[in-house]
BALOBA-1460 file (C-alpha; in Angstrom, 3 decimals):
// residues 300
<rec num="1" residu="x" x="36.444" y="2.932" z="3.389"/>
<rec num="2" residu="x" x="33.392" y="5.206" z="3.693"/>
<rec num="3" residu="x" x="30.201" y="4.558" z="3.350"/>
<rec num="4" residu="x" x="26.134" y="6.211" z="2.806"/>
<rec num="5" residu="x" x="24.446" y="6.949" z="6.374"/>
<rec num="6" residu="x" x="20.679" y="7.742" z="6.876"/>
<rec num="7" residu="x" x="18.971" y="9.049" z="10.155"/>
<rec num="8" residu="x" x="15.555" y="8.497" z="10.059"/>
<rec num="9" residu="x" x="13.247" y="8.018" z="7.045"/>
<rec num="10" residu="x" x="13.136" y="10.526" z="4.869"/>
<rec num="11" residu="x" x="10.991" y="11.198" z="2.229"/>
<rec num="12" residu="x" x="12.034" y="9.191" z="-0.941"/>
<rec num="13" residu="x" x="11.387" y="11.950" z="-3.496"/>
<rec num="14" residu="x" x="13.230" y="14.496" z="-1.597"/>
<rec num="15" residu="x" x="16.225" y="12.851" z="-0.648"/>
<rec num="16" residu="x" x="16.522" y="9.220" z="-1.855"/>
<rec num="17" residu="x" x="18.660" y="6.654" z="-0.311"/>
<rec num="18" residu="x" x="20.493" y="3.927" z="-1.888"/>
<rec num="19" residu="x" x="20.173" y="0.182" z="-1.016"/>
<rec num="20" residu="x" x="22.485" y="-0.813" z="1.383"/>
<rec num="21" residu="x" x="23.167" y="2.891" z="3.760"/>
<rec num="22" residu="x" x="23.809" y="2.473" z="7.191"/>
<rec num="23" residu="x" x="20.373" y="3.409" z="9.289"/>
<rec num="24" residu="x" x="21.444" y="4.938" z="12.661"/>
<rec num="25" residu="x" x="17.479" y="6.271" z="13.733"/>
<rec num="26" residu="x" x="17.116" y="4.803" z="17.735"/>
<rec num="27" residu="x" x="13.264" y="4.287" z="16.044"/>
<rec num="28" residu="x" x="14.523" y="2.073" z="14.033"/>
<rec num="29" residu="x" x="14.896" y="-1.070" z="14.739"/>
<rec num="30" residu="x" x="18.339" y="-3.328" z="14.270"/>
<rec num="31" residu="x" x="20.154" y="0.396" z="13.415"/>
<rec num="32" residu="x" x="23.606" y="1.257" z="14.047"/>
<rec num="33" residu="x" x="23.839" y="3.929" z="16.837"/>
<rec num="34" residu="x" x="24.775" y="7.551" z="15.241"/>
<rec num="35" residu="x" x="27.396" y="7.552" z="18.476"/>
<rec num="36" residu="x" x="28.849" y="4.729" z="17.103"/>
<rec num="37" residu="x" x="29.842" y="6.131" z="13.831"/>
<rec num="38" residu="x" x="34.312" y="6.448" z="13.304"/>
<rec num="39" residu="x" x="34.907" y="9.662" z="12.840"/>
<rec num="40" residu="x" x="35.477" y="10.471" z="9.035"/>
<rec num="41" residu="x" x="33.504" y="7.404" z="8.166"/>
<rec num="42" residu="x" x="30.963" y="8.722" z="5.799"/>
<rec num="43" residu="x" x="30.910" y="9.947" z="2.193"/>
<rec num="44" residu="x" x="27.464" y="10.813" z="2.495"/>
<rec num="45" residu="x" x="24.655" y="11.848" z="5.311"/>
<rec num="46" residu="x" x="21.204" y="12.216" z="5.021"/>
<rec num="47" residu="x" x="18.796" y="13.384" z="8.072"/>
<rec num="48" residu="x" x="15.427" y="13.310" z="8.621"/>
<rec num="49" residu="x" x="16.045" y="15.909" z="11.103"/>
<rec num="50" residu="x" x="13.805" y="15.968" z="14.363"/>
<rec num="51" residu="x" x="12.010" y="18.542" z="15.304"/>
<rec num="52" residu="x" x="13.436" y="19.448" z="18.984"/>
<rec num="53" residu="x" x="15.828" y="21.654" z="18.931"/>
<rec num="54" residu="x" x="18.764" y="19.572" z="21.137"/>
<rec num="55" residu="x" x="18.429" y="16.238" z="19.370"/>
<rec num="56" residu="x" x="18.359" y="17.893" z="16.192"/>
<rec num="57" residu="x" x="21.856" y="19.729" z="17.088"/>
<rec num="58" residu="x" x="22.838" y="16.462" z="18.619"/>
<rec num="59" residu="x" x="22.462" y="14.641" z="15.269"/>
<rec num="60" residu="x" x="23.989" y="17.123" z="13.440"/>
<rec num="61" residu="x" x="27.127" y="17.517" z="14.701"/>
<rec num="62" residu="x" x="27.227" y="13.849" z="14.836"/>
<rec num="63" residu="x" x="26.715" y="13.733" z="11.264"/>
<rec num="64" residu="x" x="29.314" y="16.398" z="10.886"/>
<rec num="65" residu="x" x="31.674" y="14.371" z="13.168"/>
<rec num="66" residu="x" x="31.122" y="11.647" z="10.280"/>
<rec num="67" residu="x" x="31.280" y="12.543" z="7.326"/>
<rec num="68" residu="x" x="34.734" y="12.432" z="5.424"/>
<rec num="69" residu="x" x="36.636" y="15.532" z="4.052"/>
<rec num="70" residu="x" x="34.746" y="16.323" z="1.177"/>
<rec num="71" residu="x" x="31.847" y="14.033" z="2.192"/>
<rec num="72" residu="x" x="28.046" y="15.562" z="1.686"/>
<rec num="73" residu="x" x="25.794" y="16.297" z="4.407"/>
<rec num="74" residu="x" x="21.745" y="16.659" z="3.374"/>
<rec num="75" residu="x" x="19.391" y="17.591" z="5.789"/>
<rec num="76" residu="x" x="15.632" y="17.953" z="5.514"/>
<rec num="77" residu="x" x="12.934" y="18.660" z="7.714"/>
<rec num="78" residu="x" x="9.241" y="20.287" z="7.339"/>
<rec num="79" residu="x" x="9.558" y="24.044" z="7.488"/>
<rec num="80" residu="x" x="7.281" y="24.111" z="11.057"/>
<rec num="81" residu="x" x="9.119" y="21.169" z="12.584"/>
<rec num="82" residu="x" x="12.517" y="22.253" z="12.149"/>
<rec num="83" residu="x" x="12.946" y="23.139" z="8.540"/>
<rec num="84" residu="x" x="13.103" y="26.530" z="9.077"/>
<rec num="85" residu="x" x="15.954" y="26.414" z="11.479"/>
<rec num="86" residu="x" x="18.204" y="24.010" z="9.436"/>
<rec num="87" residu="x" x="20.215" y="26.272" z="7.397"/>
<rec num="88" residu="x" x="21.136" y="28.682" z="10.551"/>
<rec num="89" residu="x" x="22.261" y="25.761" z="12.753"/>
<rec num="90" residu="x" x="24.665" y="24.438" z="10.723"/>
<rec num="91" residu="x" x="26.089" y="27.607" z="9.949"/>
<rec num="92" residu="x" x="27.037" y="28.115" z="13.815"/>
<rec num="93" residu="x" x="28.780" y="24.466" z="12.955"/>
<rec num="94" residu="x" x="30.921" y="26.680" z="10.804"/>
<rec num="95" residu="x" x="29.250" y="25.276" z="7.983"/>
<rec num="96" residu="x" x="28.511" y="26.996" z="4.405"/>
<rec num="97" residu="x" x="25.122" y="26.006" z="3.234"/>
<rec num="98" residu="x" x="22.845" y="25.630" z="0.020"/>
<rec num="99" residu="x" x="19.111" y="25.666" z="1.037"/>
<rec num="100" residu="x" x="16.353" y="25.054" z="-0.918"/>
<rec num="101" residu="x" x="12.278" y="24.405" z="-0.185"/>
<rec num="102" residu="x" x="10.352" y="21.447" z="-1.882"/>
<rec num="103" residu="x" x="6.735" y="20.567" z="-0.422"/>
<rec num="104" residu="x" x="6.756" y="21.908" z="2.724"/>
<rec num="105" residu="x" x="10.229" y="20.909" z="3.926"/>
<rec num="106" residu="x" x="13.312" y="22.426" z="3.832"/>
<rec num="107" residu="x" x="16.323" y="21.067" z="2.665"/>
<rec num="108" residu="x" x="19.821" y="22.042" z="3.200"/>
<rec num="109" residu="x" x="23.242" y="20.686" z="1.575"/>
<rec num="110" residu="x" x="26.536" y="20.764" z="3.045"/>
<rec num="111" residu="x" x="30.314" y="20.308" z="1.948"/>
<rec num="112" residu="x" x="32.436" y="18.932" z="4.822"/>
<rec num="113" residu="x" x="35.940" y="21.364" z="4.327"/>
<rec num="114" residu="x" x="37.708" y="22.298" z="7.059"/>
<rec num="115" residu="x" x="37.059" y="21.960" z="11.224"/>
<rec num="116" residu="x" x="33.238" y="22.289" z="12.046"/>
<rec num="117" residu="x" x="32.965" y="24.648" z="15.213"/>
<rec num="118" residu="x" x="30.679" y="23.272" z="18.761"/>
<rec num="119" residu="x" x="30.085" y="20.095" z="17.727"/>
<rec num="120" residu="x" x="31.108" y="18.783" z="21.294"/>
<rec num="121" residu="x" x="29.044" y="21.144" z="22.999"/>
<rec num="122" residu="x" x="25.932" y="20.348" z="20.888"/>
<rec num="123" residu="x" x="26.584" y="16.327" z="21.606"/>
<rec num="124" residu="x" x="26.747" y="17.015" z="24.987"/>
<rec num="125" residu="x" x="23.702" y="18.510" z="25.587"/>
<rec num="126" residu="x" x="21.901" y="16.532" z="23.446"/>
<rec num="127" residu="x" x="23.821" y="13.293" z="24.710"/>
<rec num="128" residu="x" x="22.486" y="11.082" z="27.672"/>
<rec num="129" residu="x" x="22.211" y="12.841" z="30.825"/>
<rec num="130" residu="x" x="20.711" y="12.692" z="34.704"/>
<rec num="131" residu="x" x="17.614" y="14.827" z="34.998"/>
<rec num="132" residu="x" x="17.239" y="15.842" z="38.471"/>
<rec num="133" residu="x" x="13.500" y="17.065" z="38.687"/>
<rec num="134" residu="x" x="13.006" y="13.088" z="37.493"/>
<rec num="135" residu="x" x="15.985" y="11.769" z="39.325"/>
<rec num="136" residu="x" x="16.642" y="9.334" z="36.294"/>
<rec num="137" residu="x" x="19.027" y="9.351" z="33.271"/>
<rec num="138" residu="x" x="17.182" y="10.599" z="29.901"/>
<rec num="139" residu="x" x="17.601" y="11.947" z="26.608"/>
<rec num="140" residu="x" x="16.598" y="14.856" z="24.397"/>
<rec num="141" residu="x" x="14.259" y="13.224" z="21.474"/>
<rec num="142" residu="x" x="12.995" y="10.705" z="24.048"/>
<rec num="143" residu="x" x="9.169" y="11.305" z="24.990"/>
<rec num="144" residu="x" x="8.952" y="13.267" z="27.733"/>
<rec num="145" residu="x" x="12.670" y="13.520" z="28.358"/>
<rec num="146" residu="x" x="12.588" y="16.099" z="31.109"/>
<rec num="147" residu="x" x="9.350" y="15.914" z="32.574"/>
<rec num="148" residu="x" x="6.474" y="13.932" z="34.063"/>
<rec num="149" residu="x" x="3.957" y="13.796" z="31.249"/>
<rec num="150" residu="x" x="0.233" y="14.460" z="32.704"/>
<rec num="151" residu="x" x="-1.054" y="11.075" z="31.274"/>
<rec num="152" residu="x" x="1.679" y="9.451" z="33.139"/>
<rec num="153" residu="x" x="1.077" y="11.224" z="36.561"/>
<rec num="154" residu="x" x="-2.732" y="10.460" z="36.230"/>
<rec num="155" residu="x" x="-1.930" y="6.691" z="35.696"/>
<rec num="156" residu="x" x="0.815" y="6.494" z="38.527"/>
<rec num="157" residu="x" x="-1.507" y="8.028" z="40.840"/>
<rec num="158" residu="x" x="-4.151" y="5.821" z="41.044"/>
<rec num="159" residu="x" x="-3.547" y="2.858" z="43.719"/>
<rec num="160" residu="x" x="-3.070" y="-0.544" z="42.252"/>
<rec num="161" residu="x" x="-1.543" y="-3.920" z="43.763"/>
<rec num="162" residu="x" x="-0.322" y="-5.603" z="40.532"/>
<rec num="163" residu="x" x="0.828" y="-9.377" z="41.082"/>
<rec num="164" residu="x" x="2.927" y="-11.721" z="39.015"/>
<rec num="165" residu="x" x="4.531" y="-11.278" z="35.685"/>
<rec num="166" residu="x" x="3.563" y="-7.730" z="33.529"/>
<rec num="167" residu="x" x="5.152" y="-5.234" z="30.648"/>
<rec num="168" residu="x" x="5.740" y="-1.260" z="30.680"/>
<rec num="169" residu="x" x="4.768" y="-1.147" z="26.987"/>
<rec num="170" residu="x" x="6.244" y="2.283" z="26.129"/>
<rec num="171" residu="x" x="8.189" y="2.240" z="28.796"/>
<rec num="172" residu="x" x="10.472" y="5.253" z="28.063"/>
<rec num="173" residu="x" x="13.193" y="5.730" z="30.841"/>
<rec num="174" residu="x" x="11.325" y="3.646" z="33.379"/>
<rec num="175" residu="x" x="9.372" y="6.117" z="35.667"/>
<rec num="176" residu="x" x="6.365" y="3.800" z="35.714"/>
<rec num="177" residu="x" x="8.587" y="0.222" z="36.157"/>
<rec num="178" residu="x" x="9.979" y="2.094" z="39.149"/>
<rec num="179" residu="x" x="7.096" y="2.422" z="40.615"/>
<rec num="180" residu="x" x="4.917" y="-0.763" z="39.620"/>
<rec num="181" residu="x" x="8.386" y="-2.553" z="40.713"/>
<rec num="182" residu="x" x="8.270" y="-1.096" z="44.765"/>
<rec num="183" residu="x" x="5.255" y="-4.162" z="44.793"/>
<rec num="184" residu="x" x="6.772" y="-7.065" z="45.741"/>
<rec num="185" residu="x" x="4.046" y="-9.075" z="44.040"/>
<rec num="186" residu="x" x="5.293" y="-8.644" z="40.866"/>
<rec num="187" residu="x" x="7.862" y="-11.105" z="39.608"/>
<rec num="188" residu="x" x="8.836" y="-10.412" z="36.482"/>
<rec num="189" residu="x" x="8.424" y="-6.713" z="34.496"/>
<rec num="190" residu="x" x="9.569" y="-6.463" z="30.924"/>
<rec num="191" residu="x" x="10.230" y="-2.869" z="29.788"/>
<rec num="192" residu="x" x="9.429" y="-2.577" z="25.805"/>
<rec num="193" residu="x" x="9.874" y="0.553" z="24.119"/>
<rec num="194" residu="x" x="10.671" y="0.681" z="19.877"/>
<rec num="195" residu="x" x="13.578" y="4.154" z="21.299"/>
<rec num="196" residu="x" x="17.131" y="2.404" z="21.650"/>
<rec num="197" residu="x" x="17.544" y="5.520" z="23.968"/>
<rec num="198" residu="x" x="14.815" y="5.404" z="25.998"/>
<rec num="199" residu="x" x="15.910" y="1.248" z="26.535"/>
<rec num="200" residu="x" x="19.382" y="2.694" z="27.175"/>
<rec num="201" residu="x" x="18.478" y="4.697" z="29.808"/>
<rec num="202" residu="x" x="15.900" y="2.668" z="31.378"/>
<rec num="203" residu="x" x="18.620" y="0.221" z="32.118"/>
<rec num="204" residu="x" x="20.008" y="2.509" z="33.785"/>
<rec num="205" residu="x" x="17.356" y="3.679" z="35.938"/>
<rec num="206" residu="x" x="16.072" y="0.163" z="37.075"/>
<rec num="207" residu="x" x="17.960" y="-1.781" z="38.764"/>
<rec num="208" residu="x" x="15.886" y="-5.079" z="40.000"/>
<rec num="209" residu="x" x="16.941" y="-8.756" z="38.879"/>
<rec num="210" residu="x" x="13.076" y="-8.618" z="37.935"/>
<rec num="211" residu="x" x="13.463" y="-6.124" z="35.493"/>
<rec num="212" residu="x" x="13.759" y="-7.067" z="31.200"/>
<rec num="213" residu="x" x="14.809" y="-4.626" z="28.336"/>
<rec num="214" residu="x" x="13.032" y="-5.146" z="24.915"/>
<rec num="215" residu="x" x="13.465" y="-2.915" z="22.341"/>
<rec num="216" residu="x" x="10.390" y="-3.831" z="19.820"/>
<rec num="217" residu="x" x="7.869" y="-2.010" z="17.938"/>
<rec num="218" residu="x" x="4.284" y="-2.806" z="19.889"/>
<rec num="219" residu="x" x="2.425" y="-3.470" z="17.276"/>
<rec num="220" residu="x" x="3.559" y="-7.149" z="17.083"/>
<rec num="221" residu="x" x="3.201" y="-8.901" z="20.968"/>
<rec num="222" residu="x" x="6.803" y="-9.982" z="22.022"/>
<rec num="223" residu="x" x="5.140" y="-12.391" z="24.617"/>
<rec num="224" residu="x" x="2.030" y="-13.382" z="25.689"/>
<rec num="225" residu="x" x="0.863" y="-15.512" z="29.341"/>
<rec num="226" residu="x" x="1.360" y="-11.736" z="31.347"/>
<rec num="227" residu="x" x="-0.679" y="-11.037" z="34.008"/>
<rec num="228" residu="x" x="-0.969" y="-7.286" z="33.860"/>
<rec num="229" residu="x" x="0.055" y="-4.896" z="31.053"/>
<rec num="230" residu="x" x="0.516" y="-1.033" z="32.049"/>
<rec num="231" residu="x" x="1.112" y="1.744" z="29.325"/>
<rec num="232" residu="x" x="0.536" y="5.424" z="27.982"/>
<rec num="233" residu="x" x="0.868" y="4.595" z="23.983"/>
<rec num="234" residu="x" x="1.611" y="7.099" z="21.630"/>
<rec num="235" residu="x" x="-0.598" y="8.586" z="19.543"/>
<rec num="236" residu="x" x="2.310" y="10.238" z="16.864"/>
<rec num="237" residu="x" x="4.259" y="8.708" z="14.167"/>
<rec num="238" residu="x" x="6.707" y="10.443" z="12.304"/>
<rec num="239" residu="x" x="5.890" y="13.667" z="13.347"/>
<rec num="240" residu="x" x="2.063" y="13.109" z="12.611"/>
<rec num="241" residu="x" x="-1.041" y="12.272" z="14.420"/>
<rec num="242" residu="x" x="-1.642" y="8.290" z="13.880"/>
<rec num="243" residu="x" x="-4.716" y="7.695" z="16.349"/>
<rec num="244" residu="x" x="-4.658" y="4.316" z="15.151"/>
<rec num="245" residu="x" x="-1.308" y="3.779" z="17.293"/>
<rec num="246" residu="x" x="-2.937" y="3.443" z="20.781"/>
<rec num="247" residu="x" x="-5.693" y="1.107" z="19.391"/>
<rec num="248" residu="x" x="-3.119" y="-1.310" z="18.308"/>
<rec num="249" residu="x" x="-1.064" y="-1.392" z="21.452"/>
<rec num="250" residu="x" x="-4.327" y="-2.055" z="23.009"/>
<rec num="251" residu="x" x="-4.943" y="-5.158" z="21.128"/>
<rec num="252" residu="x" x="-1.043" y="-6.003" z="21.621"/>
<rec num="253" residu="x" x="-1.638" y="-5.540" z="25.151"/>
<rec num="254" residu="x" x="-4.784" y="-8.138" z="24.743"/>
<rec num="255" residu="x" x="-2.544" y="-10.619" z="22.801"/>
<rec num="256" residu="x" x="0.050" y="-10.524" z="26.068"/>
<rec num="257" residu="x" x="-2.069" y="-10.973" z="28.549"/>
<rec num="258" residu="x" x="-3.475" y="-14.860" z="30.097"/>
<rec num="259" residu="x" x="-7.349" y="-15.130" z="30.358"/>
<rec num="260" residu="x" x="-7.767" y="-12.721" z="33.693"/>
<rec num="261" residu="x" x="-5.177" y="-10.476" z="33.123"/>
<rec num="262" residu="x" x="-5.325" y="-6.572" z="33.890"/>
<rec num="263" residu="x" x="-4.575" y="-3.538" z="31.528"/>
<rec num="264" residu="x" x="-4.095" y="-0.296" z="32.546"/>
<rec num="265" residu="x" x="-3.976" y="2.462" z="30.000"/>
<rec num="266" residu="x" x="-4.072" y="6.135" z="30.323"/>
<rec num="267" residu="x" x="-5.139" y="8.565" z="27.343"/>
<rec num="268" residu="x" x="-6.471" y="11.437" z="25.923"/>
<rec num="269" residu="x" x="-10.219" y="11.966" z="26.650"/>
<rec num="270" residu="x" x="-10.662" y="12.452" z="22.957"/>
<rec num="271" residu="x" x="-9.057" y="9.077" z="21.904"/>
<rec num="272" residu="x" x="-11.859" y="6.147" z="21.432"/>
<rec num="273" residu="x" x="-10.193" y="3.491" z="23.295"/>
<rec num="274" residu="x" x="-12.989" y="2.121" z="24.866"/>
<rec num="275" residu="x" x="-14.153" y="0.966" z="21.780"/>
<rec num="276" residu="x" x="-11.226" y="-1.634" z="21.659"/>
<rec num="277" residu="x" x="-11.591" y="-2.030" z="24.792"/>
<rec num="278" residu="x" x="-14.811" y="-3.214" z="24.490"/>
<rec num="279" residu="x" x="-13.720" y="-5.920" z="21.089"/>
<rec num="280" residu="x" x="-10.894" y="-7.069" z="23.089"/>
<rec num="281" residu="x" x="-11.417" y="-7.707" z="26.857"/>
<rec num="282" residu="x" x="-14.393" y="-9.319" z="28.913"/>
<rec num="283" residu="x" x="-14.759" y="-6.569" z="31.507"/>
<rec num="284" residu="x" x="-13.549" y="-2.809" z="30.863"/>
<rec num="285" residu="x" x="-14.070" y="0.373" z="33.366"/>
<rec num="286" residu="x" x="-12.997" y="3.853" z="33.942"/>
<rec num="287" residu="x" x="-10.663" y="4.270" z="36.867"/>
<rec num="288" residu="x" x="-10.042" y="7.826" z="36.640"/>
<rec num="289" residu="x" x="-10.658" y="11.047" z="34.143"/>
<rec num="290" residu="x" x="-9.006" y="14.510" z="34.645"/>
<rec num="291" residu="x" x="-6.851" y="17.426" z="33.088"/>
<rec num="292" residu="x" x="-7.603" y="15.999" z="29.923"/>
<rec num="293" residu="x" x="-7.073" y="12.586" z="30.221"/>
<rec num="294" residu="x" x="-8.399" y="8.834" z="31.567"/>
<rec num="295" residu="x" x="-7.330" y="6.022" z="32.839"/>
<rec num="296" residu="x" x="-8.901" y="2.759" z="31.431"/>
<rec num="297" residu="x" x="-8.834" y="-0.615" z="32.815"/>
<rec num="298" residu="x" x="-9.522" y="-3.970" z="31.099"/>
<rec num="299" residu="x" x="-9.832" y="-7.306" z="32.498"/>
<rec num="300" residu="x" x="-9.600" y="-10.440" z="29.528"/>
C-alpha cells in the first residue's frame, strides 16, 4: 500500500497536502524519518526543499528512493534558496522534469519511470558522517554542521565553573555539552534541540551517564528547577529572519531555571536581548563582546 509523504511545510497554495500524509521533516516534531521510508512506498512526495545544497540532494534522492513506479514527486523551493537549482538536480537523478515559477519559488514535478541515477552517492554525502576538523559525528542541514560557529567559540571561550543540574538548549551535535560536561560539578546536562539529527548525532558524540537527549521545540520549557542554562538560539525560522526566536528561548531559559540559577547566552550584537534579560532575571551582565557578537549572563 502506498501512501502521501511531505518534507517540511510547504506553502499551502503552492503545493497542498492532504490530511493524513506522512511528515518526515527532522524539524518536525513526532515525524517519521525520510531514512525510514520502504523503498517504493509512496504514491506521492512533496518537498519543501532546503536550501543547502547536500541536504537538499540528500532528500531528494530519498524521495526518489520512495516513491512508487509511477508515483509523483513535487518539489518547491524559493528561487534564491534553492529554487533555481531544482529542476537541474533532479535531472542528474536521471529524472525528466516540468518546472514552473509561482511567487517567488520554483516548483518542479516529476514522474518516477525507470532507475533514477546517484541516488546512493547523494545519500551518502548528505547522510550522517564524522567531521574531523570538529572530531564529532554531524549532518548536512544541521546548524553549523561542519564548523565551529563564531557565537559558539565566543561562548566556549569564556571560563565558567557551572555546578549541578543545567540544559544545552540548542544543543546541535553537542560541542558545548562536551565541554560544560569536562566539570565535574555538573550532575545532570540535558541536551534539547527541536533537529532529530542534530539529537541523533549528539548521542553519539556524548558519552557521560550525565548526559539527556530531548528533542523539543524551546519555546515551551521541558523542565524547570535547573541550575544553569547555556545556549546560542537561533534567530531563523523557515528560511526567514524571526528575531523573536532568541527572546523566547530566553524566557524558556527563565522558566527552567530555580531562583539563583545562571544563563549564559551568546548573540548577535544587533539582537536586543538584554531587554529580556532585563523582564526576566534579577541580575544580568555582559561577559564578553567581539567579532560581532556577546555573551550575556543572567542570574534569576
Amino acid at each position: 500500500m502506498t501512501a502521501e509523504v511531505v518534507y517540511g511545510l510547504p506553502p499551502p497554495a503552492l503545493a497542498p497536502i492532504p490530511a493524513g500524509a506522512i511528515q518526515t521533516s527532522p524539524l518536525v516534531i513526532g515525524g517519521t524519518p525520510i531514512e525510514a521510508l520502504a523503498h517504493g512506498a509512496s504514491s506521492r512526495f512533496t518537498i519543501l526543499a532546503p536550501p543547502g545544497t547536500l541536504e537538499r540532494r540528500y532528500v531528494l534522492a530519498h524521495a526518489l528512493r520512495g516513491l512508487a513506479s509511477g508515483g509523483e514527486l513535487v518539489a518547491l523551493a524559493p528561487k534564491f534558496r534553492g529554487g533555481a537549482r531544482l529542476a537541474a538536480e533532479l535531472t542528474a537523478f536521471g529524472c525528466e522534469v516540468r518546472e514552473r515559477a509561482k511567487a517567488h519559488h520554483r516548483i518542479c514535478r516529476v514522474k518516477r519511470s525507470g532507475a533514477a541515477v546517484g541516488l546512493e552517492a547523494a545519500i551518502q554525502a548528505g547522510g550522517p558522517q564524522w567531521v574531523q576538523g570538529l572530531g564529532l559525528w554531524s549532518q548536512p542541514g544541521v546548524f553549523s554542521w561542519d564548523r565551529i560557529d563564531p557565537g559558539t567559540a565566543l561562548l566556549m571561550a569564556q571560563p565558567w565553573s557551572p555546578k549541578g543540574s543545567g540544559a544545552d538548549l540548542g544543543c546541535g551535535v553537542g560541542l558545548l555539552a562536551r565541554q560544560i560536561l569536562a566539570a565535574e560539578a555538573v550532575t545532570s546536562l540535558r541536551l534539547i534541540d527541536i533537529d532529530a539529527r542534530a539529537i541523533a548525532a549528539a548521542r553519539r558524540n556524548i558519552i557521560d551517564p550525565r548526559a539527556s537527549f530531548l528533542q523539543r521545540d524551546l519555546r515551551r520549557p521541558p523542565v524547570n528547577g535547573l541550575d544553569f542554562v547555556v545556549m546560542n538560539p537561533p534567530f531563523h525560522e523557515g528560511g526567514a529572519e524571526d528575531w523573536r526566536l532568541g527572546g523566547q528561548f530566553v524566557e524558556t531559559a527563565a522558566a527552567m531555571l530555580r531562583p539563583g540559577g545562571i544563563l549564559r547566552v551568546v548573540a548577535n550584537v544587533a539582537l536586543a536581548y538584554e531587554v529580556t534579560l532585563a523582564a526576566t532575571f534579577a541580575q544580568v551582565r555582559s561577559i564578553a563582546r567581539e567579532g560581532g557578537y556577546k555573551v550575556l549572563e543572567g542570574v534569576k
